[in-house]
ROMIFI-422635 format. One record per residue (C-alpha): residue number from 1; x, y, z. Coordinates in steps of 0.02 Angstrom, whole numbers. Each point is the difference from the previous one (the first is absolute). Layout:
N
[NUM, [X, Y, Z]],
...
END
This chain:
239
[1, [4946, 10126, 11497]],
[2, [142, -103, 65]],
[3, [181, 42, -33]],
[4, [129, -143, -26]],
[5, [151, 80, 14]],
[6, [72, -157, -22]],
[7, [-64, -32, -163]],
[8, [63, 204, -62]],
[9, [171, -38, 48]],
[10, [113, -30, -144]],
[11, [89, -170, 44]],
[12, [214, 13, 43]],
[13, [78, -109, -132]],
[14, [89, -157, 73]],
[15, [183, 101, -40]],
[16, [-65, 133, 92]],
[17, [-45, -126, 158]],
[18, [115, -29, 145]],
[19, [52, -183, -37]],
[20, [3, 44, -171]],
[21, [139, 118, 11]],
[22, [108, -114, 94]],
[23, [-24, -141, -139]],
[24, [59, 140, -114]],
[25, [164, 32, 122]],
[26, [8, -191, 18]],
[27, [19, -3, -187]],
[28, [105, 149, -37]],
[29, [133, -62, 137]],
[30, [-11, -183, -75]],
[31, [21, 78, -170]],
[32, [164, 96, 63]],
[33, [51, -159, 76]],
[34, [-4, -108, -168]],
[35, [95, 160, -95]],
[36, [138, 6, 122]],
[37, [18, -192, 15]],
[38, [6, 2, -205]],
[39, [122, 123, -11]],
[40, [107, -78, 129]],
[41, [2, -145, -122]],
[42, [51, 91, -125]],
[43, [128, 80, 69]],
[44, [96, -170, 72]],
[45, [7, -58, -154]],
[46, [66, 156, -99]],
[47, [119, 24, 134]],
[48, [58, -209, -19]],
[49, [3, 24, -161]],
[50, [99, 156, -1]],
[51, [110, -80, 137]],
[52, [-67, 184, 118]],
[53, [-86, -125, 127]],
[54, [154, -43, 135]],
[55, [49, -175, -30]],
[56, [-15, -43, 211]],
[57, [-184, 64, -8]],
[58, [-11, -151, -150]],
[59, [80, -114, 118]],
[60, [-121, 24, 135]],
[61, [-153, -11, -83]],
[62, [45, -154, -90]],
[63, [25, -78, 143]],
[64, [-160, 62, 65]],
[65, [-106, -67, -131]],
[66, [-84, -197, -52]],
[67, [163, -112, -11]],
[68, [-34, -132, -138]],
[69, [83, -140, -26]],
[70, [58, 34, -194]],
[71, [181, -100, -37]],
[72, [-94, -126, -89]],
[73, [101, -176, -74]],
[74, [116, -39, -147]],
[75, [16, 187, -35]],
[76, [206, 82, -40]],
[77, [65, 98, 102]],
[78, [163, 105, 50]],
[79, [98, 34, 158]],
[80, [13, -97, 143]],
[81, [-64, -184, 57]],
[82, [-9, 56, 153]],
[83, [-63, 195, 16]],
[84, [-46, 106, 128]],
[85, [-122, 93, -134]],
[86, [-105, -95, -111]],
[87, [-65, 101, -143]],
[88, [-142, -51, -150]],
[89, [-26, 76, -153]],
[90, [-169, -36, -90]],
[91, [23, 89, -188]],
[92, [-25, -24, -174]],
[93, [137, 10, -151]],
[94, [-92, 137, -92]],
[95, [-32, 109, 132]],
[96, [113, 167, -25]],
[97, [-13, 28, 237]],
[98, [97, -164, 11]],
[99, [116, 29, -162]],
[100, [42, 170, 107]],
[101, [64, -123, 157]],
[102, [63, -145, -57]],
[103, [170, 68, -19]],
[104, [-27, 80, 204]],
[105, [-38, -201, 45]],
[106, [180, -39, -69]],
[107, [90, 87, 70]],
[108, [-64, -33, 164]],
[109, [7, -185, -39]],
[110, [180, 37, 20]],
[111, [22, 134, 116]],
[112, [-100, -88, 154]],
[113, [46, -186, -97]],
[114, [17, -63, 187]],
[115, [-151, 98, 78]],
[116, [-124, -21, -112]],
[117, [-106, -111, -119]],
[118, [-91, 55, -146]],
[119, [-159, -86, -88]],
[120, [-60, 10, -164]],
[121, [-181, -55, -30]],
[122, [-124, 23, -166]],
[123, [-141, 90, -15]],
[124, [-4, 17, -179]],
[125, [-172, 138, -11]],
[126, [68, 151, -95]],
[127, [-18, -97, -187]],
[128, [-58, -155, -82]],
[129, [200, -26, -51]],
[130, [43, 7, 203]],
[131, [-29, -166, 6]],
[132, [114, -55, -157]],
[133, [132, 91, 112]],
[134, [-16, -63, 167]],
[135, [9, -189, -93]],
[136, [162, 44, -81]],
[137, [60, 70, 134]],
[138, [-29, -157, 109]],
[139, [50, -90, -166]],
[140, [210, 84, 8]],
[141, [-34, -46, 209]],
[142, [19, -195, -84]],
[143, [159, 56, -65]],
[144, [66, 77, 164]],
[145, [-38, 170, -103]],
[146, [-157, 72, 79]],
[147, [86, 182, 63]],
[148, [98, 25, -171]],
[149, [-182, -19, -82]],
[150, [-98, 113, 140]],
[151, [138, 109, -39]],
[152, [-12, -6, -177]],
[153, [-189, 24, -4]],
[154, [3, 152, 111]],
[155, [134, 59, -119]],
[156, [-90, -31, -171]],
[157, [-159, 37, 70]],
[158, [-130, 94, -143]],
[159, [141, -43, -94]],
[160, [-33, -182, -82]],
[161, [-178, -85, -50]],
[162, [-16, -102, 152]],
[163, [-123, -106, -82]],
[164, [111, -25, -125]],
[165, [92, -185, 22]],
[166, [147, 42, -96]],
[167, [43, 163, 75]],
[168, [-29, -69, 172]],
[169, [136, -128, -38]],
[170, [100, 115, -64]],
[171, [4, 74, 164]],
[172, [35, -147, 95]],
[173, [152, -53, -102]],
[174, [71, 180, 45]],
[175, [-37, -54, 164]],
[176, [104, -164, -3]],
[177, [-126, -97, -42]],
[178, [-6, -170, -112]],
[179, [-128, 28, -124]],
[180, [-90, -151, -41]],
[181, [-23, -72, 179]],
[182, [-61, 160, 44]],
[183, [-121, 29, -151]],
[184, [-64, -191, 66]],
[185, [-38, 64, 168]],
[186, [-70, 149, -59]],
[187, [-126, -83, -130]],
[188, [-43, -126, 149]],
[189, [-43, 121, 120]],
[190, [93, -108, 93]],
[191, [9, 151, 150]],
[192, [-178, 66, -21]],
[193, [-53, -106, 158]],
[194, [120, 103, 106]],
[195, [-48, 158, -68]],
[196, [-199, -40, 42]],
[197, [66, -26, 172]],
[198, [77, 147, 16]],
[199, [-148, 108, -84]],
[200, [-128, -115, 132]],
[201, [112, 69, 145]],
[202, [-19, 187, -56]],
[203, [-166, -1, 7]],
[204, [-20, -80, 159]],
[205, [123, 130, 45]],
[206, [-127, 146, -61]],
[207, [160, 73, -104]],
[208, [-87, 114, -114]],
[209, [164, 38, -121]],
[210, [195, -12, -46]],
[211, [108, 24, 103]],
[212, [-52, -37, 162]],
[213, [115, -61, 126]],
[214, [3, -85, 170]],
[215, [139, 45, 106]],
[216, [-5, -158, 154]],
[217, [-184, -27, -65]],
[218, [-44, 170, 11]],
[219, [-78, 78, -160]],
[220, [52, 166, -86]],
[221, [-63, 48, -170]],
[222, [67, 92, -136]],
[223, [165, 46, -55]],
[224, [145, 52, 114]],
[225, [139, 120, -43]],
[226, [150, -71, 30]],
[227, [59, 106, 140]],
[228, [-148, -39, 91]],
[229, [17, -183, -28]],
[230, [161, -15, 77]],
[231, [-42, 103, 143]],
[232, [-149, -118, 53]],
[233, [124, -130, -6]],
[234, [122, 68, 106]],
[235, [-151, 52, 131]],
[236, [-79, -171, -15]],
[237, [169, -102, 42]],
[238, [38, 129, 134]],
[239, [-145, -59, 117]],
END
């Protein structure tokens, strides 16, 4: 009688098998990889948010980053004509991030007034009412009113029906505004082309959510303490 000893042997699983313990390592040390990357994340944007993350080491990886070309046309703005730093803000009236800023972006309107320009652009996504409040706010713009009505939204914001008609005109005539040529322009949509623009570009952008900023076409999400804000000015127009 023949003996196989092949065929007695119990075969090694394919875990067990040289090649298949390094896929395992492969995977474990991918696996670690992905977790640390994650968590690195994470951690930028707690600290950003938090305003622990050194403004310089913002300033340098801005500038390492995609620059996009994100000004846009026919858009208000503050500051200077001519600035050294160019900076874009894509948000939306109802969101509570860029309610927390607005009041940071006037003050530095005035504080670097010579240095720097800022833009305001729409991207009404937080509510169906966002758009019923970027058109009146482009609605005061007519009246030469546009940053007493951002203000005013930011201000009242949660606080009014914005998709109310009446209350939103309320709001504009505490902003300066003359009621019935804005309620015309406001029942016209006579701004919603501008707005679609702007909402076209953020996509094309890949911005995800309000605020998100470009600082010299280079993009930073999220809101920024104030602080930190001026301190990635100040690095910026340093270099």
């Amino acid at each position: 009688m023949q003996y196989n000893s092949e065929d007695s042997l119990p075969k090694k699983k394919w875990y067990k098998k040289w090649w298949g313990i390094l896929i395992i390592i492969w995977l474990m040390l991918l696996l670690v990889l992905l977790a640390a990357m994650v968590f690195y994340i994470l951690d930028m944007a707690k600290k950003i948010k938090s305003g622990e993350l050194p403004s310089q080491q913002i300033s340098q990886t801005l500038e390492t980053g995609t620059k996009y070309n994100a000004e846009g046309i026919n858009n208000y703005w503050l500051g200077s004509s001519e600035p050294k730093l160019t900076i874009v803000e894509f948000a939306d009236f109802n969101c509570p991030r860029c309610k927390n800023t607005y009041s940071t972006i006037r003050e530095i309107s005035l504080n670097y007034k010579d240095d720097v320009k800022i833009i305001f652009r729409d991207y009404p996504v937080i509510a169906s009412s966002s758009l019923n409040l970027a058109l009146a706010a482009r609605c005061a713009g007519e009246q030469g009113k546009f940053w007493e009505m951002h203000d005013k939204l930011f201000q009242n914001q949660g606080k009014f029906n914005s998709d109310n008609m009446a209350e939103i005109s309320t709001l504009a005539q505490k902003a300066g505004v003359e009621n019935s040529k804005f309620e015309t322009c406001f029942n016209t949509q006579k701004y919603l082309k501008n707005i679609k623009k702007d909402y076209s570009d953020a996509e094309n952008l890949e911005i995800t959510g309000t605020p998100t900023w470009f600082f010299n076409g280079y993009k930073l999400a999220g809101e920024i303490p104030r602080e930190v804000f001026t301190q990635i000015i100040d690095n910026l127009l340093k270099q």
